[in-house]
N, C-alpha and C positions, 0 to 999 in steps of 0.2 A: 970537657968538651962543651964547647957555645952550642945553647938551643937547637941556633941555626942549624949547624951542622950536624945535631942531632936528628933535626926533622928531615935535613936532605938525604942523610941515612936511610930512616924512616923510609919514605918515595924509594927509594933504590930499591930497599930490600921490597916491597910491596910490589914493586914492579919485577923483580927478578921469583919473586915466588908466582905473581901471576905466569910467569912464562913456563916456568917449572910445573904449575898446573896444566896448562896449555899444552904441552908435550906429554906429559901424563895422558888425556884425554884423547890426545888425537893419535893414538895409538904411537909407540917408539917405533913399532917396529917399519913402519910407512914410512915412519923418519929418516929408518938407517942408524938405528942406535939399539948396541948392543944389548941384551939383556943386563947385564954387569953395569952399564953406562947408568940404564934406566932404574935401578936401584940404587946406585951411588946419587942420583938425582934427589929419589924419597928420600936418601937420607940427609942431605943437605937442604932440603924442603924444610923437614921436621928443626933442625937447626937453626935456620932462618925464621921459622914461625916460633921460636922460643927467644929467640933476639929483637922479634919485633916488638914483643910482649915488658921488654926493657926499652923502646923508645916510645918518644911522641906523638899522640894521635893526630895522623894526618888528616884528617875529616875536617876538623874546627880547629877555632880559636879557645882557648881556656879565657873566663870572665873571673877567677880568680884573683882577687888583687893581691896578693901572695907571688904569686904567678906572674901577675903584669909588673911587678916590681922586680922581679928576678928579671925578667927580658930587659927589662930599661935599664939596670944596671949592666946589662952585657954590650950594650951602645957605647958609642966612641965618646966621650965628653962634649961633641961640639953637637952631637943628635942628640943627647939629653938635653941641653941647654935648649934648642930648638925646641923640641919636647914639652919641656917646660912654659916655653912661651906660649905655645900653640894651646898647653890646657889651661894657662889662664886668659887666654883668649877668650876659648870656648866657653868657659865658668863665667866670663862675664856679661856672655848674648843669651845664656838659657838661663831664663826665669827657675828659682829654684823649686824645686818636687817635694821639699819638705813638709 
């Protein structure tokens, strides 16, 4: 599974457990959901917060270059190439830090 669609998981599932908190909170039973409903919820909550813990922090970007090498290799050939151009573009307007 590409990054990508690792981190768009990521979001999903973040967003589907915040809602699952959300109804937790604001009481089931206002809702209209069964006791049984409301506990089969926690337990897909608990699932969901142990799946998240296997994907991608949505928060940031990893500065890994380990990491930044794994994503550019999952680019199509013509945005690596692109890529390419663009960082030695940049390599050769910034004065080096060395």
């Amino acid at each position: 599974m590409s990054y990508t669609t690792q981190r768009a998981l990521a979001v999903a599932v973040t967003v589907v457990l915040a809602m699952i908190g959300a109804i937790q909170l604001a009481n089931a039973d206002t809702l209209g959901l069964t006791p049984r409903l409301t506990a089969w919820l926690g337990i897909a909550s608990v699932g969901l917060g142990i799946l998240a813990g296997f994907l991608p922090n949505v928060r940031g970007r990893a500065t890994d270059p380990q990491f930044l090498a794994d994503r550019i290799s999952e680019l199509p050939a013509e945005d690596r190439r692109r890529l390419a151009s663009e960082m030695a573009d940049r390599a050769e307007q910034e004065p080096d830090h060395a």
